[in-house]
C-alpha positions in Angstrom: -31.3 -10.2 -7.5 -31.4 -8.8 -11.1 -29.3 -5.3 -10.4 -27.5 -5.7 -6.5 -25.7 -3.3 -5.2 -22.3 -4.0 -4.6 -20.5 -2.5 -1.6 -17.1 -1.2 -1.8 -14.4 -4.0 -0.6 -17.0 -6.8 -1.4 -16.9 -9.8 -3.9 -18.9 -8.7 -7.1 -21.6 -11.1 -8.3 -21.0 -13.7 -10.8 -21.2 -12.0 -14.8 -20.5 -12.4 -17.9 -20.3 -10.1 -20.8 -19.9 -9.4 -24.5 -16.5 -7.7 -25.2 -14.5 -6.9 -28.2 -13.7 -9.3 -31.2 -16.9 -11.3 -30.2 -15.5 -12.8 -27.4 -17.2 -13.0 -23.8 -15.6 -11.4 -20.7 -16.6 -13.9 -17.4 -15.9 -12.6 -14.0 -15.5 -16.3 -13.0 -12.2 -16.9 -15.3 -10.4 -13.9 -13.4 -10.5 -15.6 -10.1 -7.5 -15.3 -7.9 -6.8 -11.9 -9.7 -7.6 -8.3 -8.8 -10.4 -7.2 -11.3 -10.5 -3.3 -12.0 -13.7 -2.3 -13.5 -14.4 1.2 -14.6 -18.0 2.3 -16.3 -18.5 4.5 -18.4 -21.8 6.2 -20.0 -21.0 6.9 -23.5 -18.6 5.8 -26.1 -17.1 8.7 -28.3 -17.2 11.9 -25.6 -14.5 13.6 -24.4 -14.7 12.9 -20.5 -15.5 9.0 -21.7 -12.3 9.0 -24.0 -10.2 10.7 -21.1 -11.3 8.1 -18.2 -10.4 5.1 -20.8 -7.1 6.8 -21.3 -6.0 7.4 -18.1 -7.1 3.6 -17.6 -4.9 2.6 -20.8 -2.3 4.7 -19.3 -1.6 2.8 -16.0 -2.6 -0.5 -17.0 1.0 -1.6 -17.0 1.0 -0.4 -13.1 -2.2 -2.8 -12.5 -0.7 -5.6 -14.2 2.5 -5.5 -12.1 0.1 -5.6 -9.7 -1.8 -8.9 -10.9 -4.7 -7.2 -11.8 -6.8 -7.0 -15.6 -8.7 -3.8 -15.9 -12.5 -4.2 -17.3 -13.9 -0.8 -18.8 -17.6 -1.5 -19.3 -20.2 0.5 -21.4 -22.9 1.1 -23.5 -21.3 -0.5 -26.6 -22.5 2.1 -29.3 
C-alpha cells in the first residue's frame, strides 16, 4: 500500500527518510522505543515554527520517557 492509513494506537509501517546533515532517519532502528512523530506543512511560518518549539521544548520530558521525537516536513 503506497500511502496507508495509520490508526491511532497501531504500529506505523516500515520508513525511512532523509533528515538533517544527510543522514537517513529509519523507523526500523528505533525499535523497542516510543517514536513521536509530528508533521508539519511548511518550514519557515509562524504556527509551523511554534508546533516545532513546543516539540523542542518538552523533548527532555519524552526522553525520560524513552521516546525520540520525529518532526517531519516538506524540507524547503
Amino acid at each position: 500500500m503506497a500511502n496507508p492509513v495509520i490508526q491511532a494506537g497501531k504500529r506505523a509501517p516500515a520508513f525511512t527518510l532523509p533528515s538533517s546533515k544527510e543522514h537517513r532517519f529509519r523507523l526500523t532502528e528505533q525499535r523497542g522505543r516510543w517514536v513521536v512523530a509530528f508533521f508539519y506543512r511548511k518550514d519557515s511560518t509562524n504556527g509551523c515554527l511554534k508546533q516545532v518549539e513546543n516539540f523542542r521544548d518538552a523533548n527532555k520530558v519524552f526522553q525520560k520517557e524513552g521516546a525520540v521525537v520525529v518532526g517531519v516536513g516538506p524540507g524547503e
